[in-house]
C-alpha positions as CSV (number, residue, x, y, z in Angstrom):
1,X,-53.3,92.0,-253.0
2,X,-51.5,94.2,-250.6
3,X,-52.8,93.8,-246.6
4,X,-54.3,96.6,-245.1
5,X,-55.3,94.3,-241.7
6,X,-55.0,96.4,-238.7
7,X,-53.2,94.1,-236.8
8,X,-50.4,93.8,-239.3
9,X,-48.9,91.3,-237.7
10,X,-51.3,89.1,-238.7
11,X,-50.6,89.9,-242.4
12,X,-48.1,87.2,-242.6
13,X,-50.3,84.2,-241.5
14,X,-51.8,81.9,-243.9
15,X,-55.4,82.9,-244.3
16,X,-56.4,79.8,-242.1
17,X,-54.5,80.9,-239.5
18,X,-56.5,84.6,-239.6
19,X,-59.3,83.2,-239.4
20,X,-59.0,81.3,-236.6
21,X,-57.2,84.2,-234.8
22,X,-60.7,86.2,-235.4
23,X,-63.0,83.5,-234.3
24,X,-60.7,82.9,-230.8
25,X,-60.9,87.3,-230.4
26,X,-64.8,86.8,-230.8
27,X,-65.1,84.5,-228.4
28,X,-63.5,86.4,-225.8
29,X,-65.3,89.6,-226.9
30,X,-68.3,87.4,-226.5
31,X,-69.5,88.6,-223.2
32,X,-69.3,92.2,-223.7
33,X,-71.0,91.8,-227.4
34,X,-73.6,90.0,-225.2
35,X,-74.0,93.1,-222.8
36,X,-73.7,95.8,-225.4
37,X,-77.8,96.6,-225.7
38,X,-78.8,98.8,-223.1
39,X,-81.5,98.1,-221.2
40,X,-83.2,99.0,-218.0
41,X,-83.3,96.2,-215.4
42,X,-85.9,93.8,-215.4
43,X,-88.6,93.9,-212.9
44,X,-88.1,91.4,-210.4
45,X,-91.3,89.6,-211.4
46,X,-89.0,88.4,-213.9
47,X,-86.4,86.7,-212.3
48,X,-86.6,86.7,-208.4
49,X,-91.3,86.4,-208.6
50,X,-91.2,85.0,-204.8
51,X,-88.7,86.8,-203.4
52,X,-86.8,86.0,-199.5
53,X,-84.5,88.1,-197.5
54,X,-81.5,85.6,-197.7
55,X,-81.6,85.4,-201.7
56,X,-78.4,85.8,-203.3
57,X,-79.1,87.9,-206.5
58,X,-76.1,87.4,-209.3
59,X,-76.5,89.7,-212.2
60,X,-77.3,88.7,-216.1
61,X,-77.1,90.8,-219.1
62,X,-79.6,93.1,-220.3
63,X,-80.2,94.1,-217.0
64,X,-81.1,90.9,-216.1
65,X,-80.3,88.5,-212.7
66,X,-80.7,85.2,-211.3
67,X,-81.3,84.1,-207.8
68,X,-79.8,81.8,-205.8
69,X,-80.4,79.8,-202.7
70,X,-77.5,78.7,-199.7
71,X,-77.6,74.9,-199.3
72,X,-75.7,74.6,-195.9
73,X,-73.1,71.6,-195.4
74,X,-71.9,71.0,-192.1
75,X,-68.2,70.3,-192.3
76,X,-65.6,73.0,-191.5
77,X,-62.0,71.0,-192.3
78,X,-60.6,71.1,-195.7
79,X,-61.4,67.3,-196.0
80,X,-64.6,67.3,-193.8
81,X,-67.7,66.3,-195.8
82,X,-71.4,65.3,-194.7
83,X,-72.8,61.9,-194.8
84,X,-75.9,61.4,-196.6
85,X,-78.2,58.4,-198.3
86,X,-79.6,59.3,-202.2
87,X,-81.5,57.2,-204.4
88,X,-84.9,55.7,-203.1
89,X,-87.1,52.6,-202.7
90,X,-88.9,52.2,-205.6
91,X,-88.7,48.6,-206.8
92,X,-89.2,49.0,-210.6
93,X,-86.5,51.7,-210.8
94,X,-83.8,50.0,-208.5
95,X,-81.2,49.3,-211.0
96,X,-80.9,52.9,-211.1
97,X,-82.3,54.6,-208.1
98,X,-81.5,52.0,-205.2
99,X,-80.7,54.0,-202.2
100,X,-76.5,54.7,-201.8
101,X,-74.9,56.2,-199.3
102,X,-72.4,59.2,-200.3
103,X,-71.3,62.1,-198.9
104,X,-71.4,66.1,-199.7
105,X,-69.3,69.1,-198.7
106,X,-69.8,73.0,-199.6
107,X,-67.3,75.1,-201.7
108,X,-67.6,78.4,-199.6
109,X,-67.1,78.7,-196.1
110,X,-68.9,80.2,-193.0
111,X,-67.8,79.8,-189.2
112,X,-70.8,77.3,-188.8
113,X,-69.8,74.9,-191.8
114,X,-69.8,75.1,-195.2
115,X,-72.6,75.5,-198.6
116,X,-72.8,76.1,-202.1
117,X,-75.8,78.0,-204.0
118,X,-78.6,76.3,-205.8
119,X,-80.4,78.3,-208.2
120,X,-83.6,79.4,-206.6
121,X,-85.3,78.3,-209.8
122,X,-84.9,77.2,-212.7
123,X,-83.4,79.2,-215.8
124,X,-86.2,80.7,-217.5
125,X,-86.4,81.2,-221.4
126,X,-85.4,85.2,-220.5
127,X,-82.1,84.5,-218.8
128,X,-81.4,81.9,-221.3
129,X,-82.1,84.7,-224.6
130,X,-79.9,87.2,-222.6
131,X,-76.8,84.7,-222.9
132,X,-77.4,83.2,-225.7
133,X,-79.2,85.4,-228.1
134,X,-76.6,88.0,-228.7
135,X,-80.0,90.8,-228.0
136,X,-81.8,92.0,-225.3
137,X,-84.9,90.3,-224.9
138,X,-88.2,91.9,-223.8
139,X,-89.4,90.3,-220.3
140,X,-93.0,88.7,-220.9
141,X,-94.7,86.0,-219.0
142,X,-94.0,84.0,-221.6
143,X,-90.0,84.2,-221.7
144,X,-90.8,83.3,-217.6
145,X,-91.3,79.5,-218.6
146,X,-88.2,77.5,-218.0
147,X,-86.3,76.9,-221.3
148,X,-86.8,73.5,-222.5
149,X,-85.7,71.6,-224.8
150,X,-82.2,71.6,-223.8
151,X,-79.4,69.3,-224.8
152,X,-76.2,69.0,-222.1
153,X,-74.2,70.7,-224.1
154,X,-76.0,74.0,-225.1
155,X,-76.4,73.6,-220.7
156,X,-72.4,73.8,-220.4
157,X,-72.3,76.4,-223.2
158,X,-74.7,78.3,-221.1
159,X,-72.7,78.1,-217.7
160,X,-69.5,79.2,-219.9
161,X,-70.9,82.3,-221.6
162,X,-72.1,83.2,-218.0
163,X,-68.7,82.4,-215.6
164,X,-66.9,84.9,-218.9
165,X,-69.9,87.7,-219.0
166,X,-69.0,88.0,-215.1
167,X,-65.9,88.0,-214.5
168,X,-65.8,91.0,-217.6
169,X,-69.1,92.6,-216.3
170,X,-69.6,92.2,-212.7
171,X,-66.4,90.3,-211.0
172,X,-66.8,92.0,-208.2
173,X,-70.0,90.9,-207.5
174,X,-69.0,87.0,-207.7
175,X,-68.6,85.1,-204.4
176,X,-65.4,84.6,-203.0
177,X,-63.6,82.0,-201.0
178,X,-60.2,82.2,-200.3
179,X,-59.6,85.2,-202.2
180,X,-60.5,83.2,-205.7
181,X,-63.9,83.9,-207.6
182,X,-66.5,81.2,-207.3
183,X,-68.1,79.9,-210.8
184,X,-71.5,78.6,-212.0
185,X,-71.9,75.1,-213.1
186,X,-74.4,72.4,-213.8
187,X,-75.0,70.9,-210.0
188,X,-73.9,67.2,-209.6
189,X,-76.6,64.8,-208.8
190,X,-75.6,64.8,-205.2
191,X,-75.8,68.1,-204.7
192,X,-79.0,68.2,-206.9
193,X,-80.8,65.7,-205.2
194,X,-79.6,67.0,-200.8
195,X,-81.5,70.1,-202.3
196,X,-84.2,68.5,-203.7
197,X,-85.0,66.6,-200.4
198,X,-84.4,69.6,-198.8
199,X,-80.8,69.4,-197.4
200,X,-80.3,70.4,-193.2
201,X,-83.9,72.3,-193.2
202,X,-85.6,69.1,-192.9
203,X,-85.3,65.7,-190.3
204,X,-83.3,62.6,-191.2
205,X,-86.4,61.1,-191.7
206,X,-88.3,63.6,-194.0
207,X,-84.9,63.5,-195.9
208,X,-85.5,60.3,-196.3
209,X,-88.9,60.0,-197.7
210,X,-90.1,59.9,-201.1
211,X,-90.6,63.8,-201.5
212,X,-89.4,66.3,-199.2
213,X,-92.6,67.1,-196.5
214,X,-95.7,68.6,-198.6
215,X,-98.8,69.6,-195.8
216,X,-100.4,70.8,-198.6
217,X,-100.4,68.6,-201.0
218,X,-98.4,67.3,-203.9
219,X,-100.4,70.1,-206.2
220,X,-99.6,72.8,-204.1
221,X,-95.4,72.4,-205.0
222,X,-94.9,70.1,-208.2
223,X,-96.5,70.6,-211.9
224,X,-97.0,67.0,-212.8
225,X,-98.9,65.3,-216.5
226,X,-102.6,65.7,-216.5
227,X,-105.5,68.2,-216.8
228,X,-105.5,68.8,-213.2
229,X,-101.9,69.9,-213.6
230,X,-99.6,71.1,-215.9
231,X,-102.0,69.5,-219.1
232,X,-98.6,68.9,-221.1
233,X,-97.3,71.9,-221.0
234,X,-94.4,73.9,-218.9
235,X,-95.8,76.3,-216.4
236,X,-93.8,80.1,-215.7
237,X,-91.4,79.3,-213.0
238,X,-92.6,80.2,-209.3
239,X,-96.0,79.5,-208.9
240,X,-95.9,76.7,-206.6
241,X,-94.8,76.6,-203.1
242,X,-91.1,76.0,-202.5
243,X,-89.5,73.0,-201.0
244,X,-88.3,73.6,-197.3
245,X,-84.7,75.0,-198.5
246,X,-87.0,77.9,-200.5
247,X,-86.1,76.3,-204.1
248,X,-89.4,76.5,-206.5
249,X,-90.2,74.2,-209.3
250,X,-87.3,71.5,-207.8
251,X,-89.8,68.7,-208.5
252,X,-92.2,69.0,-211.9
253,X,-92.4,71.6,-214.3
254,X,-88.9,71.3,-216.3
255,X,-87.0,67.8,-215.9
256,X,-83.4,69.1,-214.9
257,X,-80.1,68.2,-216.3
258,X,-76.7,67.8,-214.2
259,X,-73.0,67.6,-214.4
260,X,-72.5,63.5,-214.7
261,X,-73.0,61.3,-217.2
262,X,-76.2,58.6,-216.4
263,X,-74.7,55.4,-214.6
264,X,-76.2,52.1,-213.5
265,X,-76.8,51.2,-210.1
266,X,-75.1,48.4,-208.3
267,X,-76.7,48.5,-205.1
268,X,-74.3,50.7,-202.6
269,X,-72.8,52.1,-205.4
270,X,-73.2,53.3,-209.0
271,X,-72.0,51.3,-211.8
272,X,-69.2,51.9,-213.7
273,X,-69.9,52.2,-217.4
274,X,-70.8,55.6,-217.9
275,X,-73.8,56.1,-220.6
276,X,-75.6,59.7,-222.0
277,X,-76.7,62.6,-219.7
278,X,-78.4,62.2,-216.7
279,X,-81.8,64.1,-216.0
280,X,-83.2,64.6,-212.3
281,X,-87.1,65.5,-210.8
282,X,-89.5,65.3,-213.4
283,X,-91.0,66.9,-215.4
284,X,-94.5,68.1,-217.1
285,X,-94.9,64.8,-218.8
286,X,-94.4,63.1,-215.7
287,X,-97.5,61.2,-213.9
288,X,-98.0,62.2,-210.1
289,X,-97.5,59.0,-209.0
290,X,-94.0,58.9,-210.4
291,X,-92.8,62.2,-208.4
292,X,-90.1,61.4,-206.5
293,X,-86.8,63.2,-205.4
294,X,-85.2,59.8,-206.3
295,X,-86.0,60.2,-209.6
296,X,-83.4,60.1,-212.9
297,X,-83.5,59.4,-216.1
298,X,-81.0,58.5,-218.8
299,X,-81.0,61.1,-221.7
300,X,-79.5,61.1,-225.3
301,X,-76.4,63.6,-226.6
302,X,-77.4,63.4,-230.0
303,X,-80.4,62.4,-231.7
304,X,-79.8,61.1,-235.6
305,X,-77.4,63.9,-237.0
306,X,-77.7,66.1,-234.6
307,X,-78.0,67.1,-230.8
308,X,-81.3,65.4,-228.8
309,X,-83.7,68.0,-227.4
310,X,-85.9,66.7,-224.8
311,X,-89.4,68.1,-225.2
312,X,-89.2,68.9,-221.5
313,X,-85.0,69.1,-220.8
314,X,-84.5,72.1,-218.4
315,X,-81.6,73.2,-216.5
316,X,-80.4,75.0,-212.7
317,X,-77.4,76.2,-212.0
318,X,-75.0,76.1,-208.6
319,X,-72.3,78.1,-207.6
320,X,-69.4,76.4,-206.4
321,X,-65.5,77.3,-206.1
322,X,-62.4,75.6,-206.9
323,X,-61.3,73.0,-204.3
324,X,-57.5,74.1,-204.4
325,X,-57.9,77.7,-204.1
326,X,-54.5,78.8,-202.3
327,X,-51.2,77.2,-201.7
328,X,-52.3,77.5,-198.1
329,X,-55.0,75.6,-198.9
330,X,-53.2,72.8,-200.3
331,X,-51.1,72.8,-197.1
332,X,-54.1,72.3,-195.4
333,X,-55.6,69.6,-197.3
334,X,-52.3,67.5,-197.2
335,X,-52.2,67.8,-193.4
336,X,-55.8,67.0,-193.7
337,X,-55.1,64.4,-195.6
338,X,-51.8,62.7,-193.5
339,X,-54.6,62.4,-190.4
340,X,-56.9,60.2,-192.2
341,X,-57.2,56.9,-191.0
342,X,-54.6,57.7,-187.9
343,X,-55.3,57.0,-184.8
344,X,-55.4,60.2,-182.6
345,X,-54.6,59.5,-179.1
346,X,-57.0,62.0,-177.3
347,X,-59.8,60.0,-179.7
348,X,-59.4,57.1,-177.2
349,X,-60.0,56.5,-173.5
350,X,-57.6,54.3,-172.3
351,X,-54.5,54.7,-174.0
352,X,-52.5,51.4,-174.0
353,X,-49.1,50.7,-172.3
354,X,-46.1,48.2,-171.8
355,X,-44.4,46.2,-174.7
356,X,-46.5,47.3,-178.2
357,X,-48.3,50.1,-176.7
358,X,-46.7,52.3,-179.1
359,X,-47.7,50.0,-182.3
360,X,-51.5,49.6,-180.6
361,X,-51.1,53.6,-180.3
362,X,-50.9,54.3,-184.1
363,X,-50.7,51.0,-186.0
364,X,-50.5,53.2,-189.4
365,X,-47.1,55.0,-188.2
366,X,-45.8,51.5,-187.3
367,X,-46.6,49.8,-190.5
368,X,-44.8,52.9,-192.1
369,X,-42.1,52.1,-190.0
370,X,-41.8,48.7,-190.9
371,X,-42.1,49.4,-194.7
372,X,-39.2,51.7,-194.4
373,X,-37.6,49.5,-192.8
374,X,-37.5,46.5,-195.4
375,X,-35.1,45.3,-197.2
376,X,-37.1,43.4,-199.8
377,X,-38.7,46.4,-202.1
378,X,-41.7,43.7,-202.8
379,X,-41.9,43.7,-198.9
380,X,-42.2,47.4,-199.0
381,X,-45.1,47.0,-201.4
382,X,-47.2,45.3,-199.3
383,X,-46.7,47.0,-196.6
384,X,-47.5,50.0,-197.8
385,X,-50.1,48.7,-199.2
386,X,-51.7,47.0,-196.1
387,X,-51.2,50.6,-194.5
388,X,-52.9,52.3,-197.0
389,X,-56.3,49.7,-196.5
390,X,-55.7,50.1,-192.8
391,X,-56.1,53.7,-192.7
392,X,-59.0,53.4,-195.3
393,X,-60.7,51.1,-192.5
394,X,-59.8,53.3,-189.5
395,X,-61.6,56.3,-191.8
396,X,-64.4,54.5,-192.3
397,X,-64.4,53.4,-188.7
398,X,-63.7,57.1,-187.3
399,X,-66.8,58.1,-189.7
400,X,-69.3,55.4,-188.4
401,X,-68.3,56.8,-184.6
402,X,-68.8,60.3,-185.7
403,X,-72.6,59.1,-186.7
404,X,-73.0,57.7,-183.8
405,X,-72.0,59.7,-181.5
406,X,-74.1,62.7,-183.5
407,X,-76.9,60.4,-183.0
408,X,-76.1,60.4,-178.9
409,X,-76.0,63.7,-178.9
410,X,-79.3,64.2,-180.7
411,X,-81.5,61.9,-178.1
412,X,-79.8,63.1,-175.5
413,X,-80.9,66.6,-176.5
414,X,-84.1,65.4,-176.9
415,X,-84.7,63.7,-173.7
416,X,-83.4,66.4,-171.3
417,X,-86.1,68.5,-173.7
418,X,-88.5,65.9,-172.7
419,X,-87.7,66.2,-168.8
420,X,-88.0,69.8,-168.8
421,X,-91.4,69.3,-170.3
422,X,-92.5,66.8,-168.0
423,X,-91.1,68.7,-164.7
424,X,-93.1,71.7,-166.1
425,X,-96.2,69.5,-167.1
426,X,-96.0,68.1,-163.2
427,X,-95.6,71.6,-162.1
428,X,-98.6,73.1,-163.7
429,X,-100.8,70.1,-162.6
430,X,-99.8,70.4,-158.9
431,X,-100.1,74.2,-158.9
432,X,-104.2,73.3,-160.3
433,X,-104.7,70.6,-157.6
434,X,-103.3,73.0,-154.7
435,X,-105.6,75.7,-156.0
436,X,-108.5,73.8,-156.1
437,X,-109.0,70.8,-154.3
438,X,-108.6,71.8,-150.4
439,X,-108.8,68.9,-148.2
440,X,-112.7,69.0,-147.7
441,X,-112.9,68.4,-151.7
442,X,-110.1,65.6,-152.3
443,X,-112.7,63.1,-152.6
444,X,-114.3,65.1,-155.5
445,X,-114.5,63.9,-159.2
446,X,-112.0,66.3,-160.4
447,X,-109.9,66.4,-157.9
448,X,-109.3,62.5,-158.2
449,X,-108.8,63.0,-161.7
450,X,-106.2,65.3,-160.5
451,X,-104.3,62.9,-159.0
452,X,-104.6,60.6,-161.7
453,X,-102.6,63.0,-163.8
454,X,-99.7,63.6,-162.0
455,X,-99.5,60.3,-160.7
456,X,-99.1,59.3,-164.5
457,X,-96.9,62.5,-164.9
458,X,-94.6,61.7,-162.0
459,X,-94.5,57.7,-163.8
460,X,-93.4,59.9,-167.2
461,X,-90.6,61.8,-165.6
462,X,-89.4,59.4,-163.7
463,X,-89.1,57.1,-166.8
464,X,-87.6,59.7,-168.9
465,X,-85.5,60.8,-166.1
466,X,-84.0,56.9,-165.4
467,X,-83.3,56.8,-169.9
468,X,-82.2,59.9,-169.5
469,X,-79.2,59.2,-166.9
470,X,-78.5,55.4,-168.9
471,X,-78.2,57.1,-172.0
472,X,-75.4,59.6,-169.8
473,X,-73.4,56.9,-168.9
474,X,-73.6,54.9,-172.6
475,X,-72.6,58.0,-174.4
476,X,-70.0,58.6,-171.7
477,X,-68.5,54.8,-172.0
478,X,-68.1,54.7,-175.9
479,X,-67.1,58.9,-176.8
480,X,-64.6,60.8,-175.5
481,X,-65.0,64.8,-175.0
482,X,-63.3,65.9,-178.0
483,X,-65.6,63.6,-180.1
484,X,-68.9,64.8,-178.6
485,X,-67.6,68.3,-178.8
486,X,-66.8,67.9,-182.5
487,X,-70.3,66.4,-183.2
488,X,-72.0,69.1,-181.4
489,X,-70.5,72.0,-184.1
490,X,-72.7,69.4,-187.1
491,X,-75.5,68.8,-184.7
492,X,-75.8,72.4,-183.7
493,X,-75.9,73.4,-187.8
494,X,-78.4,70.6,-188.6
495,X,-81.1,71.6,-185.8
496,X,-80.6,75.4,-186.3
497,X,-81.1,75.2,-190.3
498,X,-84.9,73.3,-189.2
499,X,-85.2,76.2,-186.9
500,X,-84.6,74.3,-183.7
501,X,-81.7,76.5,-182.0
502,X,-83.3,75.0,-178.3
503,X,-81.9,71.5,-179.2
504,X,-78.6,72.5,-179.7
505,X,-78.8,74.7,-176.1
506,X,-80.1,70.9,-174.2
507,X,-77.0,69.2,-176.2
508,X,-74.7,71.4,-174.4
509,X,-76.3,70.7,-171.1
510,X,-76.1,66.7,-172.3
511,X,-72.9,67.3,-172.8
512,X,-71.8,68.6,-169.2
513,X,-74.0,66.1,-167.5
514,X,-71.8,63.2,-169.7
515,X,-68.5,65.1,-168.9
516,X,-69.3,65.5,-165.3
517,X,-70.5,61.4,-165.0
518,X,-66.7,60.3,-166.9
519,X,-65.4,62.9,-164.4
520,X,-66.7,61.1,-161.1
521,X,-68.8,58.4,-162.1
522,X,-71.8,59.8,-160.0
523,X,-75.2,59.4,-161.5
524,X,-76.9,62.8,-160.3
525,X,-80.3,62.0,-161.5
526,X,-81.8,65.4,-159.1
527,X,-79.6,67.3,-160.3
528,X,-79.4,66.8,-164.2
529,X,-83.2,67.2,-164.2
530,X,-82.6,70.6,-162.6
531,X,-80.7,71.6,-165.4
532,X,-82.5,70.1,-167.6
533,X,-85.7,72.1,-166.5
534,X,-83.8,75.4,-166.3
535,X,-82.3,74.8,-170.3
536,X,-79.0,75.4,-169.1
C-alpha cells in the first residue's frame, strides 16, 4: 500500500515506530487539546468561594483558576533555611509521628526572606475535570467537593498536565524567580505540615501545639467523621474558617497526599526504608479526637491489579522553583556553600593571638592545609575527612547560636515592651492620685488604694527594669553585632507575618542598648527605660 502520511518522513518507519511518534505528538498537544472548548470563566464561587486581597490566582482551563496562598520563610542566602520541629506527641502514633527537628526554605524571593505558594484549598472535582477530562465541565456545587479518591500517581499526572497547559497557555502568568518559571508540585511533608500549623503567622508555641490556634472551636475549621460533622461524606471546599496562614480545609475534609514516599520514625529522624505514599491531615473518616497537624498515614500504590483509591485521597498543590536557576546562582550557592562550617572572624569577640592564633582562627582552613600538605594519600583521607565533620559541627554550632541569639532578641523586645507599659501604667496612676487626692484627702480609702497601686507598679518596673539591663549585658557577652543584626532580619519577618511590626521596632532599640553596653560597659538603666518608653 503506497503512504499518503503527511509527514512523509515518517513513511519509512516501521509501523511501531509511527505509532509511538503519534502518541509522543499527542502528548505534547495535550494541553492545547485540553483548552480547545471555549468557555466563559467560572465564577469565582467556584474556585476562589472566600476570597483575600493577597491571593495569588493561577489560571486553569475552561476558564478556570486556582488560588494560592504565600507561606513566608525567613532566610535570604542561597543556603539559608528556617529551623523548625514537625511530627507531635502522640504516644500511640510515635513510631511515625514523634516530633523531629528539620528545616525549610522558600523557592521565590522577597527583600524580607523567602516563600513558596500553598494552594488556598484543596483541588476540587472541577479543576480536576478541566485537566483531566479532555471537556469543559459545567461548575456545580457538586464539582466544588475536593476530588477524592485519588491515587499518587493520577496526583503527579495532574501537576504535569498542569506545569505543560501553562507554560503553552498562560506562561506569562507563571511566577518567576531568577528569570526561570516556577512549577506546580505535590508539597513535601515539610512544607505541608509548617502550613498546616500555620507557618510565621502563629507563635513558637501555637506552632507547636496539636492544631494550629482554633477560638472557635475544632467545628468551626475541620470536617471530621460523625453526624455532627461531615456524616461520612466530603463537604464542598471553603466552608470552614481558614487556619491563621488563610488555607481552608488544611485539616478534615479530604486526607491530602504529598511528594514523599511514607517512612518510619526513629526518633530525631525518619527511618530509612522507604514504604507507599504518605497521606497528611485527615480526613472525613477521621474521628475528632484524632485531628492533629501531626497526623500521616501510610497509603497503598496499587491495590490487587490495579491502582489503590482511597475513599477519601485528596490532593493540594505548591508552587515552588528550581533550586539552580542561573549560573549565577550556582556561583552563589558554592560560595555559600565554601562558608559553611568556617569560622568567620567578625563572628567572634576576642580574636586569638601569638603562636596558633591562626589555626584557633579557622581550624577548617588549617586542616585543609595540613591535608594538602601530606605525603601519605591515606593521611590526606582523613584529614579531609576530619575537616569535613569539623565544619559539619561548626554548622551545627553556628545554627544553635543563631537560635539563641533570635531567642535574645525576642525577650529583649519583649521586656523593653513591658517597661514602656509599666512607665505608662505608673504614669497614668500618678496623674489620677495628683488629680484627686489633695493633701486634706490622702488618708481617704481611695486614695490609699492609690498608693497601693503604684507602689506595686514602681515594684513591676523596677523588676522588669533590673531583667531588663541583665538580659543587656548576657546578650551583649555571648553575640556579637553582626550576629544580632542578622537575627533581627528572621525575627523582624516572624513578628510582622503574626502582625506584630512593634516588636521588631523595641528589637532595634534592644539592640542599641546591647551595642552601646559592649561599647562602654555602662549599665544606663534611666536611660534605656527612656527609650524604651518613647519606642525608639
Amino acid at each position: 500500500m503506497p503512504c499518503t502520511s503527511i509527514l512523509q518522513k515518517t513513511c519509512a518507519l516501521p509501523e511501531r515506530a509511527v505509532r509511538a511518534l503519534a502518541r509522543d505528538v499527542l502528548w505534547h498537544l495535550l494541553p492545547l487539546l485540553v483548552a480547545a472548548p471555549v468557555q466563559a470563566g467560572w465564577d469565582a464561587n467556584f474556585f476562589n468561594p472566600k476570597a483575600a486581597k493577597d491571593d495569588v490566582v493561577l489560571p486553569m482551563p475552561c476558564g478556570g483558576a486556582m488560588v494560592f496562598r504565600k507561606v513566608v520563610i525567613p532566610a535570604q542566602g542561597p543556603l539559608d533555611d528556617y529551623p523548625i520541629a514537625v511530627g507531635g506527641g502522640d504516644e500511640d502514633a510515635a513510631y511515625i509521628e514523634h516530633t523531629r527537628p528539620s528545616h525549610i526554605a522558600g523557592g521565590f524571593s522577597t527583600k524580607d526572606g523567602r516563600y513558596y505558594l500553598m494552594g488556598k484549598y484543596e483541588v476540587t472535582g472541577l479543576q480536576y475535570a478541566a485537566l483531566m477530562d479532555g471537556q469543559c465541565p459545567k461548575p456545580s456545587m457538586g464539582l466544588r467537593l475536593p476530588r477524592t479518591g485519588v491515587n499518587w500517581y493520577e496526583a503527579v499526572d495532574f501537576t504535569n498536565r498542569y506545569n505543560l497547559w501553562l507554560r503553552s497557555a498562560a506562561m506569562a502568568r507563571i511566577p518567576m524567580e531568577d528569570g526561570m518559571p516556577g512549577f506546580v508540585r505535590l508539597p513535601t511533608g515539610d512544607e505541608w505540615e509548617f502550613a498546616a500549623r500555620g507557618g510565621l503567622a502563629v507563635s513558637p508555641s501555637d506552632f507547636q501545639d496539636r492544631v494550629f490556634p482554633m477560638p472557635d472551636g475544632i467545628g468551626r475549621y475541620v470536617w471530621f467523621a460523625g453526624s455532627t460533622s461531615a456524616n461520612g461524606k466530603p463537604q464542598p471546599v471553603g466552608l470552614k474558617s481558614p487556619n491563621p496562614l488563610g488555607l481552608y480545609d488544611i485539616l478534615g475534609n479530604a486526607e491530602e497526599i504529598v511528594l514523599e514516599p511514607f517512612r518510619l520514625n526513629k526518633l530525631d529522624r525518619l527511618h530509612g526504608g522507604a514504604g507507599g505514599f504518605t497521606v497528611r491531615g485527615g480526613s472525613f473518616l477521621t474521628a475528632q479526637s484524632a485531628m492533629r497537624t501531626a497526623y500521616r498515614q501510610e497509603a497503598l500504590y496499587y491495590d490487587g491489579p490495579g491502582l489503590r483509591h482511597g475513599k477519601a485521597t485528596g490532593f493540594r498543590l505548591v508552587v515552588s522553583t528550581p533550586a539552580l536557576t542561573s549560573l549565577n546562582r550556582i556561583q552563589k550557592i558554592r560560595q555559600a556553600w565554601g562558608d559553611l562550617g568556617t569560622m568567620q572572624p567578625q563572628q567572634h569577640q576576642a580574636p586569638a593571638s601569638g603562636m596558633g592564633a591562626e589555626a584557633l582562627q579557622n581550624p577548617v582552613a588549617e586542616i585543609q592545609a595540613l591535608a594538602k600538605a601530606a605525603a601519605d594519600p591515606n593521611m590526606k583521607k582523613r584529614l579531609a575527612s576530619l575537616g569535613d565533620v569539623l565544619r559539619a559541627n561548626l554548622q551545627a554550632r553556628d545554627e544553635q547560636r543563631d537560635r539563641a541569639a533570635r531567642s535574645a532578641l525576642r525577650l529583649g523586645a519583649y521586656l523593653c515592651n513591658d517597661l514602656q507599659n509599666d512607665v505608662a501604667y505608673l504614669d497614668q496612676r500618678h496623674q489620677v492620685y495628683q488629680s484627686l487626692c489633695p493633701v486634706d484627702r490622702k488618708t481617704a480609702t481611695a486614695c490609699k488604694e492609690l498608693e497601693k497601686q503604684i507602689t506595686r507598679g514602681e515594684q513591676a518596673r523596677s523588676t522588669t527594669s533590673t531583667y531588663y539591663a541583665d538580659t543587656i549585658i548576657g546578650t551583649a557577652q555571648n553575640y556579637t553585632e553582626d550576629v544580632l543584626q542578622q537575627q533581627y532580619k528572621v525575627l523582624r519577618q516572624e513578628v510582622m507575618s503574626r502582625g506584630l511590626g512593634s516588636i521588631a521596632d523595641f528589637a532595634v532599640v534592644y539592640i542599641r542598648h546591647v551595642h552601646g553596653y559592649a561599647s562602654n560597659g555602662r549599665v544606663n538603666r534611666q536611660v534605656w527605660q527612656d527609650e524604651c518608653r518613647a519606642g525608639k
